[in-house]
C-alpha positions as CSV (number, residue, x, y, z in Angstrom):
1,X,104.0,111.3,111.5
2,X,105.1,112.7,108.5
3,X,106.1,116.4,109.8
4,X,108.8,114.8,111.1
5,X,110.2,113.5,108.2
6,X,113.3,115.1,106.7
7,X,113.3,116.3,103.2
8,X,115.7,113.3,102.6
9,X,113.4,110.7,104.1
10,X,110.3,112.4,102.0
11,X,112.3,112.2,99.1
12,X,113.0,108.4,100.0
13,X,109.1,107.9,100.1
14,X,108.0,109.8,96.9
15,X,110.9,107.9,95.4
16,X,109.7,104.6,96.0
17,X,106.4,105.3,93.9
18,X,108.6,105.9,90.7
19,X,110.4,103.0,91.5
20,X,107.9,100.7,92.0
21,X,106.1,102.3,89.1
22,X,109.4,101.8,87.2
23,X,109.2,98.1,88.0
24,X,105.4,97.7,87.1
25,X,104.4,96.6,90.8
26,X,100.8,97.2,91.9
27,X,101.9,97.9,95.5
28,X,105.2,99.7,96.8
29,X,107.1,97.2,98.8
30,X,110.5,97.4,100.8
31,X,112.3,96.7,97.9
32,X,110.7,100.0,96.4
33,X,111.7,101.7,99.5
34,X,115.4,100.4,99.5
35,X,115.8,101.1,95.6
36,X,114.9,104.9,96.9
37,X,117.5,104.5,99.8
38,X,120.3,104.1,97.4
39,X,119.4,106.7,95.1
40,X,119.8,109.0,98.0
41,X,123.1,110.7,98.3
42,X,122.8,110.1,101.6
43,X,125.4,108.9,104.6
44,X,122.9,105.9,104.8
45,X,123.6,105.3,101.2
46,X,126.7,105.1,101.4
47,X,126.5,102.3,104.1
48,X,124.3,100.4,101.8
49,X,126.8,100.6,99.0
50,X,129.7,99.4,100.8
51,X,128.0,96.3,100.9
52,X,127.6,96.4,97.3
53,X,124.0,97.3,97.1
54,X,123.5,99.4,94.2
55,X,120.2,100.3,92.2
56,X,121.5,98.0,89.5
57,X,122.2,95.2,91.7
58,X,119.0,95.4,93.9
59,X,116.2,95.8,90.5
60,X,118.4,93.3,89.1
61,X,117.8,90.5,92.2
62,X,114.6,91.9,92.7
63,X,113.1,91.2,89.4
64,X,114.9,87.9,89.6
65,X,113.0,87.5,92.5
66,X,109.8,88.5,91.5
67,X,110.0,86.4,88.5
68,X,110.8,83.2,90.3
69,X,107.8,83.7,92.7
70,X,105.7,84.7,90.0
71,X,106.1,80.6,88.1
72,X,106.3,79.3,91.7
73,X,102.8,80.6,92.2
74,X,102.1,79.6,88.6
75,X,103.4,75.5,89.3
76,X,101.1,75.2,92.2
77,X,98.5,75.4,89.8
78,X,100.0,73.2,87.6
79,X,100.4,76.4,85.1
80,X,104.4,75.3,83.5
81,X,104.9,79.4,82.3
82,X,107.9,78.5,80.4
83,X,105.1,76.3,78.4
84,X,102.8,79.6,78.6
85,X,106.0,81.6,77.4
86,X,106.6,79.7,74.3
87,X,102.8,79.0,73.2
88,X,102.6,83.0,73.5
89,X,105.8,83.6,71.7
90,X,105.2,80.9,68.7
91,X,101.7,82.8,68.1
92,X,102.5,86.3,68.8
93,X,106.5,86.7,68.3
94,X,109.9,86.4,70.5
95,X,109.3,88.9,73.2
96,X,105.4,89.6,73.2
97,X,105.0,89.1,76.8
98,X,108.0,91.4,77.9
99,X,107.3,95.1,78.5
100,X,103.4,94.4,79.4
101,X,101.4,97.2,80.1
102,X,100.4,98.1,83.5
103,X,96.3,98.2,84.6
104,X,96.7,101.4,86.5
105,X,96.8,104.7,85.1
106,X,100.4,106.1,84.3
107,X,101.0,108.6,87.5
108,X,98.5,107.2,89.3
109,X,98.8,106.5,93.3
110,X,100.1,103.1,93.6
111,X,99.1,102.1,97.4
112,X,102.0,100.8,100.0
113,X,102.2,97.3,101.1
114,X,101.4,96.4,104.8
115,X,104.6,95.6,105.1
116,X,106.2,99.1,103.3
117,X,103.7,101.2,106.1
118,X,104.9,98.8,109.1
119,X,108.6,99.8,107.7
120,X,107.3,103.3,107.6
121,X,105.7,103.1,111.2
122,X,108.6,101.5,112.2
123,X,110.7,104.1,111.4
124,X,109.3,106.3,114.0
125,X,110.3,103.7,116.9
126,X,113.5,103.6,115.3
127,X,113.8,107.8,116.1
128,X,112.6,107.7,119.4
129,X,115.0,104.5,120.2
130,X,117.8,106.8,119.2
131,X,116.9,110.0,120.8
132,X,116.3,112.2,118.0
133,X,113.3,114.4,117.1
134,X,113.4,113.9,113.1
135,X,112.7,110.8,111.0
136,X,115.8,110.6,108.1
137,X,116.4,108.3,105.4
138,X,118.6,106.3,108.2
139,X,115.8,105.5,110.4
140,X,113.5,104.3,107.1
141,X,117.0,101.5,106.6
142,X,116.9,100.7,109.9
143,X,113.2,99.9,110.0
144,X,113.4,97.6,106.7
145,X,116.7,96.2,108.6
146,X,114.2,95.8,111.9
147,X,111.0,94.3,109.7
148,X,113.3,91.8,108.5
149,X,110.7,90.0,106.2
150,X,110.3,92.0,102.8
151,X,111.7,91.6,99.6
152,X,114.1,93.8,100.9
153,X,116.1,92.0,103.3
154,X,115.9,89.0,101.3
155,X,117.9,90.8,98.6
156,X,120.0,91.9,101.6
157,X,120.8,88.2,102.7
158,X,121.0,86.9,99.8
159,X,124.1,88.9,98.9
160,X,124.9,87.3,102.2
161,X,125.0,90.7,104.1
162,X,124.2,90.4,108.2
163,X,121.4,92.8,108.9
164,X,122.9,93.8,112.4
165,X,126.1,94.7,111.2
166,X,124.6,97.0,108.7
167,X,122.0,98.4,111.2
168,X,125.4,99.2,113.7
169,X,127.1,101.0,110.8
170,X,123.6,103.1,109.8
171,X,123.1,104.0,113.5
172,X,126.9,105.0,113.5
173,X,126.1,107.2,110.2
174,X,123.2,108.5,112.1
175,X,124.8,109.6,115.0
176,X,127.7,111.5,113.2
């Protein structure tokens, strides 16, 4: 499947490793993969930032995110970190617990979600839905768009964005 990505949709998928790397994530997830979409100076970029996504915005809501399920998961084991937070900080110092070290190698291969390779899979419906031979950047956005259940597109709705609307202006990108 991958000799018929375009260099721009390669590029998208070696991208996402840095950024989930960046963001200290075991797996790569959509939001990985959409982070890369923006940093593409792409037609299917541009879309995206219309809407106001924007690598700043997206991390931003993304670590937000992250964070919130993170002492959701916490709570349900009756684990309060803010409590944790604060024990930590009043032995060790403001700040110990930011900037943690990762337990994989720095470079290393940092495996895609199920959800990232059914995106990717995806993407190939998504070409031969449209009629076109290659796999580009555009068909990886319409696949997260088509998913509909990653961190991704939560980011996407909750800046209140409608997922068909921006999958009609991609395809329109696509096809000019």
């Amino acid at each position: 499947m991958f000799e018929r990505f375009t260099p721009e949709a390669r590029a998208t998928v070696v991208r996402a490793q840095t950024e989930a790397r960046d963001l200290r994530s075991e797996r790569i997830g959509t939001e990985h993969l959409l982070l890369a979409l923006l940093r593409q100076g792409t037609p299917t970029a541009a879309v995206l930032g219309r809407h106001g996504l924007s690598p700043e915005t997206v991390t931003a809501a993304v670590t937000g995110l992250t964070d919130d399920l993170d002492a959701d998961a916490l709570g349900t084991l009756g684990i309060d970190l803010d409590a944790v937070r604060e024990r930590v900080e009043s032995a060790f110092g403001p700040g110990a617990l930011d900037d943690r070290p990762s337990g994989r190698r720095r470079g290393g291969h940092i495996p895609f979600s199920p959800r990232a390779k059914k995106v990717l899979e995806l993407s190939l419906r998504e070409t031969i839905a449209m009629r076109q031979r290659t796999i580009t950047d555009g068909h990886i956005a319409l696949s997260l768009i088509r998913e509909g259940q990653g961190l991704a597109m939560r980011v996407v709705a909750d800046r209140g964005i409608d997922g068909r609307q921006l999958a009609g202006e991609i395809r329109v990108a696509l096809l000019s």
